[in-house]
N, C-alpha and C positions, 0 to 999 in steps of 0.2 A: 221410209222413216230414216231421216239422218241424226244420230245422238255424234256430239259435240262433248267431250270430257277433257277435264284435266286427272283426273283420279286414276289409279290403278282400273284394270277391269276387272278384276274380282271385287271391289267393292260397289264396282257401277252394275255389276251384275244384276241384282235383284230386281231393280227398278227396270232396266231395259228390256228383264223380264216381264217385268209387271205390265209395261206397255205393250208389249208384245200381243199378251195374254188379254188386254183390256181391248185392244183394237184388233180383230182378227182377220182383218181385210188386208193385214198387210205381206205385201210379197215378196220386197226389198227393202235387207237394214243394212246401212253404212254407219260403220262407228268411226269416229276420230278422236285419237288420243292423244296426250302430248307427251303421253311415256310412252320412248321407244319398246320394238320389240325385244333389244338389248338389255334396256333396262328392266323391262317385266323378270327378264331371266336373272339379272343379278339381284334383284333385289330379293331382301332373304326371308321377308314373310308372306312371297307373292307364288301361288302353287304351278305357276305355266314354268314352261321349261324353255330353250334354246330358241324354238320354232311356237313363240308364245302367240303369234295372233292367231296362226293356224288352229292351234291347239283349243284356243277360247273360241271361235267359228265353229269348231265341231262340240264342243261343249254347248253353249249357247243354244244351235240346234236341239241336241240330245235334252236339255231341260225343257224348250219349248215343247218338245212333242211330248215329251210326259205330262206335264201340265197340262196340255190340252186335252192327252187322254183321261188323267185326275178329272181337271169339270167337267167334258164331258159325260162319263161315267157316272159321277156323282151327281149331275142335272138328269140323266135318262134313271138314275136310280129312286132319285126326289119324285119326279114325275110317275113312277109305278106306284109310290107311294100317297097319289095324287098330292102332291108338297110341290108348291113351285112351277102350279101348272102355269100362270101368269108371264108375258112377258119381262113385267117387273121381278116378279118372284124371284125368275129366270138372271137378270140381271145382277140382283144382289147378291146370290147365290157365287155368280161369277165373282165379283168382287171380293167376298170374303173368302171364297178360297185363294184369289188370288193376294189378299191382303197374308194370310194362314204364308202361303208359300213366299212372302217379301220377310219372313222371321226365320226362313229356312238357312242352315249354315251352307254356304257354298265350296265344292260344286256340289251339284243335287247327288242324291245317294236316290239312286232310281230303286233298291231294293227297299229302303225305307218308306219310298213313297208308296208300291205297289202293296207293301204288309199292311200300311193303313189304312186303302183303300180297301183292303179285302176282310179287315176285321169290321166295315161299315157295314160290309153288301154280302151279306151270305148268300152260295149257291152261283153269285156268279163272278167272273174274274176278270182281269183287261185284256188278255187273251180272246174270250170271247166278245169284249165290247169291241174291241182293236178287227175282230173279225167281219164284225157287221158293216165298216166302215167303207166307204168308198177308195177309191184311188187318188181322187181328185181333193184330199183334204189339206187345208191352207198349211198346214204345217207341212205339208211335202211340196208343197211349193216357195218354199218362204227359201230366199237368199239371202246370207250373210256374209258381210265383209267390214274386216276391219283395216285400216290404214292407219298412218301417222301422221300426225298433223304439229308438229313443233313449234310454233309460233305461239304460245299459247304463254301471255304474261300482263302485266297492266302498266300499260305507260299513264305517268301523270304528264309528262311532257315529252320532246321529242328525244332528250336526251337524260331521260330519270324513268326508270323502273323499275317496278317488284312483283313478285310471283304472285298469283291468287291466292287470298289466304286462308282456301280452303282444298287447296288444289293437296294432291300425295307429296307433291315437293318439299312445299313451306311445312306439311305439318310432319314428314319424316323426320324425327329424332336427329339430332347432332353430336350427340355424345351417350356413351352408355353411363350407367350408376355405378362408377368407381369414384378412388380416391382425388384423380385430378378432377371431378366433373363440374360444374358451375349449374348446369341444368339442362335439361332435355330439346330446347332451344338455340342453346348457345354454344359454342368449340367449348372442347376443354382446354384447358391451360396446358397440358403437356398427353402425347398419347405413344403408343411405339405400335409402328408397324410391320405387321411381317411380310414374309416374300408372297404369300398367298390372297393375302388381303382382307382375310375372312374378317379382320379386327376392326372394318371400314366401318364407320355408323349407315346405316340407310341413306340418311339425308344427304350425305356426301355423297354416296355414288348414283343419286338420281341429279344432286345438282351437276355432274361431270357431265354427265349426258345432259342432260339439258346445254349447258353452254355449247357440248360440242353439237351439235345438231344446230343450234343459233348459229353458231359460228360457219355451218355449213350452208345454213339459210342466207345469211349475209356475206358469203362468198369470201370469207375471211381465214386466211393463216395465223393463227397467235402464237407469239411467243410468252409461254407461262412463266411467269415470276409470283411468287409465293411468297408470303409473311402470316404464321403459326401454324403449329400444328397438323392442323385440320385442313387447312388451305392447301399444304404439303399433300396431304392424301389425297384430294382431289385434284390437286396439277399434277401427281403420281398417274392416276387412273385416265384425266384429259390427256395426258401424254402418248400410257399407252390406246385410247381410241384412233387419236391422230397417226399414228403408225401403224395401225392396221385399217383403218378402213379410208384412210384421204392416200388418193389417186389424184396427180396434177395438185399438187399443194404449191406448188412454187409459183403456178401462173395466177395464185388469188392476192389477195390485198395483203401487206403482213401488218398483224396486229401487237401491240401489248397487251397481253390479258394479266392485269394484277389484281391475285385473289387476298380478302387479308379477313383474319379474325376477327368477330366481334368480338370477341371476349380481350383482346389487348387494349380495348380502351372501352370503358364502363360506366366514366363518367360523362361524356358526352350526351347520351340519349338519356341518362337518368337527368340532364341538367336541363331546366327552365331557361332554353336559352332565346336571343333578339329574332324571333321569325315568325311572323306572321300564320303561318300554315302549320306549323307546330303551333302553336295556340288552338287553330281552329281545330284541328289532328285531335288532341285534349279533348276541347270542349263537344265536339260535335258528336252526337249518337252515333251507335253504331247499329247496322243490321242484327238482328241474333242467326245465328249459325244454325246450320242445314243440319241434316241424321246422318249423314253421310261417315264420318267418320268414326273410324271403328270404338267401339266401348270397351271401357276397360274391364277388368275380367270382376272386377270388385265393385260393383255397382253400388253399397253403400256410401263407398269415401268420397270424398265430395276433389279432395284434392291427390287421389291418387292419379298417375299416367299411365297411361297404356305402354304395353311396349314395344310398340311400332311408330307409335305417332303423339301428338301432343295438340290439344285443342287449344289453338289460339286463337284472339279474340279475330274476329272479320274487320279487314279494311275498307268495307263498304259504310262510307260514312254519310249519315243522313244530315241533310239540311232542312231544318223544321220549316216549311212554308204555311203552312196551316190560316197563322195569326195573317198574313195579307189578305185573308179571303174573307175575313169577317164581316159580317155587315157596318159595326162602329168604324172603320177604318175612314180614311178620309177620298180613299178613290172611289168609296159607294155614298157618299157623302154627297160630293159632287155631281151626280147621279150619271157619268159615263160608263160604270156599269149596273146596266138593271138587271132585276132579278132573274127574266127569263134567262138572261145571258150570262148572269154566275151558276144559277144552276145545270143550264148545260156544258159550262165550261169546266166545271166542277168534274162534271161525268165522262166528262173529256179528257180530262187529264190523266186520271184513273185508266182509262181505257174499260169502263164498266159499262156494258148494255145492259146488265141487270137492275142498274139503280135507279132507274128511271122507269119504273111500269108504268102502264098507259093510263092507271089511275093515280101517279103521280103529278099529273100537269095540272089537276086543280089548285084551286088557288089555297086551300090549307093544307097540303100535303107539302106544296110550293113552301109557304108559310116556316111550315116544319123545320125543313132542309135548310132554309134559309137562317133562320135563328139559332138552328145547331151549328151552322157553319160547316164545318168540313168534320166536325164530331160522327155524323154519320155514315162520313165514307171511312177506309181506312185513313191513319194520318198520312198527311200531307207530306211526302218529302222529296227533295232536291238531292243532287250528288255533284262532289267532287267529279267523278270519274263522267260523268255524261255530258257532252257537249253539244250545242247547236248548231256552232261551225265550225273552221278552223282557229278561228280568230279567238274563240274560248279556251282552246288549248293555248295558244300562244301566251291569253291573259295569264294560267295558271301558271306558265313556266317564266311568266313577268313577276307574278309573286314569289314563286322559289328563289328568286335572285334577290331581295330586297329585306331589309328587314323590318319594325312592328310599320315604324311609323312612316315610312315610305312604301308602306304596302298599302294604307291604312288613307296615304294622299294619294296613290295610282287609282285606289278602286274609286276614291271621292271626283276624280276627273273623269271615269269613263263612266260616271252614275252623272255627269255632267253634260260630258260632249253624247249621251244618250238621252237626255231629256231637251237638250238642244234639237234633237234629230226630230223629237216626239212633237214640239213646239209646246214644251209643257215648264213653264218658270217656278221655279222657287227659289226661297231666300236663302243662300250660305251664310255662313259665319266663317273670318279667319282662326288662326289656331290649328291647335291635334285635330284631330277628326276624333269624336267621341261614337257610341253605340247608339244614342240619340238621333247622330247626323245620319250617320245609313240607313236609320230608321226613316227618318225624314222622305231620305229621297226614294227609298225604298219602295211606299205610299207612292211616291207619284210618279215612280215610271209603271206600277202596274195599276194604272189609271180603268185601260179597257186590255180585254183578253186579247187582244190583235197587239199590242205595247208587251204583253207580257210573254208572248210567244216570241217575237222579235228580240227580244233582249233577255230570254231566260238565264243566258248562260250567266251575265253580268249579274243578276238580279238572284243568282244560286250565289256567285261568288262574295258578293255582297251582304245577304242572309248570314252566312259561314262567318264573315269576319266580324258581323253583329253581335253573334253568338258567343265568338270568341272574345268582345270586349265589354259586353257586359256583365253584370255582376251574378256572382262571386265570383265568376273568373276570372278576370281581368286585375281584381288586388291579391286572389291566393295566388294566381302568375306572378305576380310582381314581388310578394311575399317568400315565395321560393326562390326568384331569382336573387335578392338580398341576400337569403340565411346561404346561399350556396357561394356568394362573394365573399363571405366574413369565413367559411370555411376553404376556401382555396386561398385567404391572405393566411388564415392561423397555419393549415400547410406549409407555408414558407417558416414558421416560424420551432418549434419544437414539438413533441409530440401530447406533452401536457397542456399545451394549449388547446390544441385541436383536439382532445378528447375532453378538456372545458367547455368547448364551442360546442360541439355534440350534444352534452349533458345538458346545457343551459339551452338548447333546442327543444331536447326533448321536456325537461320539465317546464320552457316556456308557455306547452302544447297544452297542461294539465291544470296551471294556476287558473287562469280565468275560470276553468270547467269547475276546479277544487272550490272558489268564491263564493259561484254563482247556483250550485246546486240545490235545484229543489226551486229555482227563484223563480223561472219560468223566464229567462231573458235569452234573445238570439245573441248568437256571440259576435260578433263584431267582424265588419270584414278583413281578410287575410289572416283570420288565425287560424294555423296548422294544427291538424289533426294529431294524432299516436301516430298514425296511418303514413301520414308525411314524414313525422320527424325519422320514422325509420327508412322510407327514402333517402332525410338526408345522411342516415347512418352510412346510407350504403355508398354514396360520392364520399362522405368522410375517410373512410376505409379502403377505399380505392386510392382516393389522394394518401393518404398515408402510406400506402403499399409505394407507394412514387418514392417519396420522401423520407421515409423510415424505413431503418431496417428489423428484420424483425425482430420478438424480444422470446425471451422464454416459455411466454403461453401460447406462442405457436403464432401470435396475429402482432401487428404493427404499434401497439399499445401492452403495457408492464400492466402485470397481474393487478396490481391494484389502480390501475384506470379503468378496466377492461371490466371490472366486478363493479364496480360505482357503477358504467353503464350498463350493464345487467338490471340491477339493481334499482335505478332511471325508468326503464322501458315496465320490467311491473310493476312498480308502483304508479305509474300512467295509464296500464290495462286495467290495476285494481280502482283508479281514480275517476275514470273516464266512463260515462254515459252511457245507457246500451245504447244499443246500434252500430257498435264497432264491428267493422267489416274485415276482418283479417282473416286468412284460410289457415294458418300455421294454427290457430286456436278453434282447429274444429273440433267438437268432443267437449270443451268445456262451457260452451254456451247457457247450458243451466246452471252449472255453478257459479256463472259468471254475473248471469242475472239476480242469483238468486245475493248474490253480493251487492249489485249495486242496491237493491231492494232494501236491503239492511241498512246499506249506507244511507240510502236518502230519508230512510225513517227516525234515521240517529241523528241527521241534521235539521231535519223538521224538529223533532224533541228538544234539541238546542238550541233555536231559535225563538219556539214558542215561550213567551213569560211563563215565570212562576205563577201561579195561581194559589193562592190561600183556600186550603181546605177546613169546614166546621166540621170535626167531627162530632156527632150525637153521642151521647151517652146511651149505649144498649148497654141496659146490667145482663138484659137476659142471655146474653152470648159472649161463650168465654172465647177472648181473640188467644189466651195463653195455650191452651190444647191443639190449636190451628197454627199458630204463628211459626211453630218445627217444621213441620209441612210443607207451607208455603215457599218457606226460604231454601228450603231442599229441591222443590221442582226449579226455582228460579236459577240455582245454580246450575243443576243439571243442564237446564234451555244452557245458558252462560256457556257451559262448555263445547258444548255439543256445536254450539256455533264457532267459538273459537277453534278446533279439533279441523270444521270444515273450510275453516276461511288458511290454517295452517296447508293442509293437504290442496288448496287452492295453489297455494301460494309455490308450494314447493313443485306441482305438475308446472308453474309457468318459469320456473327457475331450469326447469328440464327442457322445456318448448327454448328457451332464450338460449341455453348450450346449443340447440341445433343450428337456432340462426347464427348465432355466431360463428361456428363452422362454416359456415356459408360465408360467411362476413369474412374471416379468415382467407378463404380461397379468392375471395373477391379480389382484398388487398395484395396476394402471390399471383393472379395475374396480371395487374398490373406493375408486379416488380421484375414481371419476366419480360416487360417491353426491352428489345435489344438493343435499341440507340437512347435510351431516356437520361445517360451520361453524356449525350451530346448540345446539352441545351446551348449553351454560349455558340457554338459554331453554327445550329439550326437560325439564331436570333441576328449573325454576321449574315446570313443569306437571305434572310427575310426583309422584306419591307414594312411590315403591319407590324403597329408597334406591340399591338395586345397578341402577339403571336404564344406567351406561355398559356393563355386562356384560351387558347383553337383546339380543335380536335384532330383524334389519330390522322384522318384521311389528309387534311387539311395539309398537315405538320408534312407527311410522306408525299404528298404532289408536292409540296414546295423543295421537298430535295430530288426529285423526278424530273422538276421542270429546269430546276440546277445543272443537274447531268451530277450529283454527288455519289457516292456510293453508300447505301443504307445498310448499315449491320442489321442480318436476319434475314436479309432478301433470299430466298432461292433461287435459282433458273432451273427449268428443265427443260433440257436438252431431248428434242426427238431422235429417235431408234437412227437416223442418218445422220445428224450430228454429231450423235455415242461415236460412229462408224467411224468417222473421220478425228475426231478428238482422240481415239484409242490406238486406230491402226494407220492411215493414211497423214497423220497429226508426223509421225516420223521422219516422212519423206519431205514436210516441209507445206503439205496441205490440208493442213489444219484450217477447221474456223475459229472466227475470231468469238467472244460471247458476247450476243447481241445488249446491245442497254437499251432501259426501258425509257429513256428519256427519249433515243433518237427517231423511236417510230410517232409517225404522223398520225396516225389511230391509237389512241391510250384508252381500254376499256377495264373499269376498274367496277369487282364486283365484291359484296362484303359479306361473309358468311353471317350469319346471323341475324343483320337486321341494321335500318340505316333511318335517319331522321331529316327534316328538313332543312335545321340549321347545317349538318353535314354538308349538304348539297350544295348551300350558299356559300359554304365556306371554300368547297373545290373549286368555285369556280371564280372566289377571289384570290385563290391562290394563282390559276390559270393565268389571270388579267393580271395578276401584280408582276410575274412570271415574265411580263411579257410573251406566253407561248399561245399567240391567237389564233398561231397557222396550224396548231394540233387541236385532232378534234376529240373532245373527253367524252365519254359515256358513265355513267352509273347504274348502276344495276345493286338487287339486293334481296334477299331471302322474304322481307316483311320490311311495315313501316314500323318505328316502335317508340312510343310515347314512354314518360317516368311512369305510367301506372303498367304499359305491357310490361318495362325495366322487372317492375315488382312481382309482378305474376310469374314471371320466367323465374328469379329468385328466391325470392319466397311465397307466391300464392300456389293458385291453382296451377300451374305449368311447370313445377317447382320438383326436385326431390323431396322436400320434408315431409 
């Protein structure tokens, strides 16, 4: 058996257990991990020590044979009790103890397991089952070995990748819960290290090892340079690797490794920016996440984080295929594919031998399948990340480079020169390419399943960017992109505007919802949500952290701007429809409901006409003995409601302090960027005229490819460079300190998380640069769209 992991082995433990234990025929297991044995040790929720494969090989073992002596035991104890005489019996029996033992805390506590064996089996113990046993039992022969396996990350292209985003890497913590921290995700804005390191987050000293181990895979020297914090601590740690364990560094390739914070620029990945793949990124589903990762100790709160690791969302993004498969479609229309040949291509695709039993090939079983469509298998989907050949990666890394509408006429050409191939015509239009057109041609390259095998990859890519332009996506895109241009013009302008701009967002969110309540009307396309406009709080306050200095309430806006949008955001949460999806407001969801419930009964009431009441004449009933009464419980209701809609109001005025703390830190780190005094000199070097509206990375290759010197940059110098800069620096042989400009390899990695526009943008900096003869890499912790922005900030992923 060979297990394949990115995870720690103590969390892959149970499972490789499980298998172990499920298939007992096996005699050799090879694990590969992509955490070194190095880093098993340093990391500081991880129980191996120095010599950690070793250690997990002889654990592993030691769990196996207990378990086998557990079911054993307990199946020879079942069977005295004629229980489980059955092979079946026998089987299940297996199962659930071994499912019992995948809930066990690791590593196994063997005395635990033997006390509860023996509290089942009176009279006899494992001692005496262990006696009966032969020599020759699988667990005495089973071989374990663990290895490393390093290579282990997800290229979208040849030159753009990110970690799995379920791998121990991407989900170890970047910051602990103090005063600088922005979130469990992201650097903090400022940390202090000591000489020992103990103060290192997790994520940092597995992403050190990781590079250095790449970098040793790729035969590669780097010289580190560093921009924040967190970068620092890890070009500290890559530093010391390289001078203890590279042997012959001189004869490999010398590289620039420059590492830099996410958190010094914030508004890039929260921004709706011109890229095709970012759209699709947005729009397109994603897989839901494995068990793999550890729970937090507090299983009711929905938004608390563990404190090792952080659940973010999976970058395995699905491409809905489903809808080509339908019978209405126009390539079953055409009758090139018949039924017998979608239903087995259906089951094909799937890779299911079960969905097809031998009494499914009649013809209304056929029937069935066929009018369900693909509702009967699981859905249908495509991926980014899976290609046909190489020419499908190359497409993707053609769309990295482009942006909406030049993505949008590359894929309309190779949906072209492929239906040429197929000898299959349809009619274009000139113009944009709409979601209609890819639809079109969509339809008739997958004519027959021999057409859609041949061109999956186009025919995935093509799907994605459908998804991505139709609606609602495509005008709340375009909607975002707007409200975030009127807030980077009012940035230029004073800080009461820009906190006008904010306010007039956020209550823009609420009007129509405020109108139309009760009406039963859809709202119209591109109107922002509560949900959004506090995305766009959060670019607000970033740019303002640019642009403003701060004022007395601690954030980038005077107490009385700062209280108006307070004061904005709930009256939009008490305004707004259920269904609002925010995690800062978990706990209040019945009183929230129980609010709009009221509301909407009070605007029913005030809509409805007057109606003229007859009242009858009853003499026999005095209304004067009753009428005290009445109006005593009516007030009472009156209050008792008003009392709860107060106590509402005041828990979300508490919730709205915390974000704004958040919001505060947001806009301090972006006042801590260290060249963001240099804009006139950056805009003399540049060629692109819209250079104030690029991003951090962008901004930093264009003074890289300059050869300028960047405030903030670190170098760090290896244990033989210290040598010579300290001691031998006197005699006159000294080095000189390398620049990051002059190496011919620039690989540049971003602690946190990196977007698509990002990518597009280094490598017009590269081509404006004129530097074609250096070759760039990127690299990156996760992808991260404006709704991951949010989740890192304020959702699930979040301190609050």
């Amino acid at each position: 058996m060979v297990v394949m992991t990115s995870r720690l082995l103590s969390d892959a433990h149970r499972y490789i257990l499980r298998c172990l234990h499920m298939h007992r025929s096996i005699r050799d297991c090879i694990i590969f991990t992509s955490i070194s044995e190095n880093a098993h040790s340093a990391y500081v929720d991880a129980p191996l020590g120095p010599d950690a494969y070793r250690e997990y090989e002889a654990l592993l073992f030691q769990d196996y044979h207990e378990l086998v002596l557990k079911s054993d035991f307990a199946q020879r104890f079942a069977e005295t009790d004629d229980v489980g005489s059955s092979v079946q019996n026998q089987l299940v029996l297996r199962e659930s103890i071994a499912a019992k033992e995948e809930d066990r805390l690791w590593p196994t506590s063997s005395q635990a397991t033997i006390s509860g064996l023996e509290d089942n089996s009176p009279g006899k113990s494992l001692d005496d089952l262990s006696s009966t046993m032969t020599k020759e039992e699988s667990w005495k022969r089973l071989k374990v070995s663990v290895k490393h396996f390093p290579m282990v990350f997800c290229p979208l292209s040849p030159r753009f990748f990110v970690l799995p985003s379920e791998s121990a890497i991407a989900e170890a913590r970047l910051s602990d819960k103090f005063q600088n921290s922005l979130s469990p995700g992201l650097p903090p804005t400022s940390m202090e290290l000591t000489s020992d390191g103990d103060d290192i987050p997790p994520g940092a000293t597995l992403i050190a090892h990781f590079l250095h181990h790449l970098a040793g895979q790729m035969d590669l020297k780097m010289e580190i340079f560093t921009l924040g914090p967190l970068s620092q601590a890890i070009g500290k740690v890559l530093t010391d690797l390289s001078s203890l364990y590279d042997v012959g560094g001189r004869t490999k390739r010398s590289t620039g490794l420059l590492l830099i914070d996410r958190s010094l620029d914030l508004v890039t990945p929260c921004c709706h920016g011109d890229s095709l793949v970012d759209r699709m990124f947005s729009a397109l589903p994603r897989r839901d996440r494995s068990i793999f990762a550890p729970q937090s100790a507090d299983n009711g709160a929905t938004n608390t984080v563990s404190s090792s690791s952080l659940r973010r969302r999976t970058t395995d993004f699905r491409i809905p295929l489903e809808s080509i498969f339908k019978p209405g479609n126009s390539m079953n229309n055409g009758g090139h594919f018949s039924n017998e040949g979608l239903t087995a291509f259906l089951s094909g695709w799937k890779g299911s031998s079960g969905l097809l039993t031998s009494g499914a090939h009649d013809d209304k079983s056929r029937n069935i399948l066929l009018e369900k469509g693909c509702s009967q298998l699981d859905p249908m989907y495509g991926s980014l990340a899976s290609s046909g050949s190489c020419n499908d990666v190359h497409c993707l890394e053609a769309l990295l480079e482009r942006r909406t509408k030049d993505g949008t006429l590359l894929i309309k050409k190779w949906l072209q020169e492929a239906l040429c191939q197929e000898k299959v015509s349809i009619r274009s239009r000139l113009g944009a390419v709409t979601a209609s057109d890819l639809r079109s041609f969509i339809n008739a390259l997958a004519s027959n399943p021999a057409s859609v095998m041949r061109n999956r990859g186009i025919i995935q890519l093509a799907k994605a960017a459908e998804v991505a332009l139709s609606e609602p996506w495509s005008t709340c895109w375009e909607a975002f992109a707007s409200a975030e241009r009127m807030l980077m013009l009012s940035a230029g302008d004073t800080s009461q505007s820009l906190s006008s701009q904010i306010q007039d967002l956020i209550n823009r969110s609420v009007i129509w919802r405020t109108q139309n309540q009760g009406k039963g009307h859809e709202p119209p396309p591109g109107l922002l949500s509560i949900r959004d406009a506090i995305i766009l709080s959060i670019v607000g306050y970033s740019l303002a952290g640019e642009s403003f200095r701060s004022s007395g309430s601690g954030g980038p806006f005077s107490w009385e701007e700062e209280h108006s949008l307070k004061e904005a955001i709930v009256d939009a949460i008490l305004e707004c429809s259920p269904g609002i999806n925010i995690d800062f407001l978990h706990g209040l969801e019945g009183a929230l409901e129980s609010h709009w419930q009221n509301l909407q009964s009070k605007n029913l009431n005030e809509v409805q006409p007057e109606k003229s009441c007859e009242v009858d004449d009853h003499s026999s009933i005095d209304f004067d003995d009753q009428w005290g009464s009445w109006e005593d419980e009516e007030a009472e209701g009156d209050r008792e409601q008003e009392y709860g809609e107060l106590q509402l109001k005041l828990e979300l005025r508490d919730r709205m302090d915390n974000v704004f703390k958040v919001l505060h830190k947001v806009s301090d780190a972006r006042r801590a960027l260290p060249f963001r005094d240099r804009q006139s000199t950056l805009e003399e070097i540049s060629d692109v005229t819209s250079y104030t509206n690029r991003g951090l990375i962008s901004k930093i290759l264009s003074m890289v490819f300059s050869k300028c010197d960047i405030p903030g940059l670190e170098y760090h110098s290896s244990a033989m460079g210290r040598l010579f800069k300290s001691g031998f620096g006197r005699f006159g042989l000294g080095q000189a300190k390398p620049r990051l400009g002059d190496q011919s390899l620039l690989f540049v990695f971003v602690v946190g998380g990196i977007n698509a526009l990002e990518v597009r943008e280094a490598q017009e900096a590269q081509s404006s640069a004129g530097a074609d003869g250096v070759e760039l890499l990127l690299g990156s912790t996760t992808i991260l769209t404006p709704n991951d922005m949010f989740e890192l900030l304020l959702g699930s992923c979040s301190y609050i």
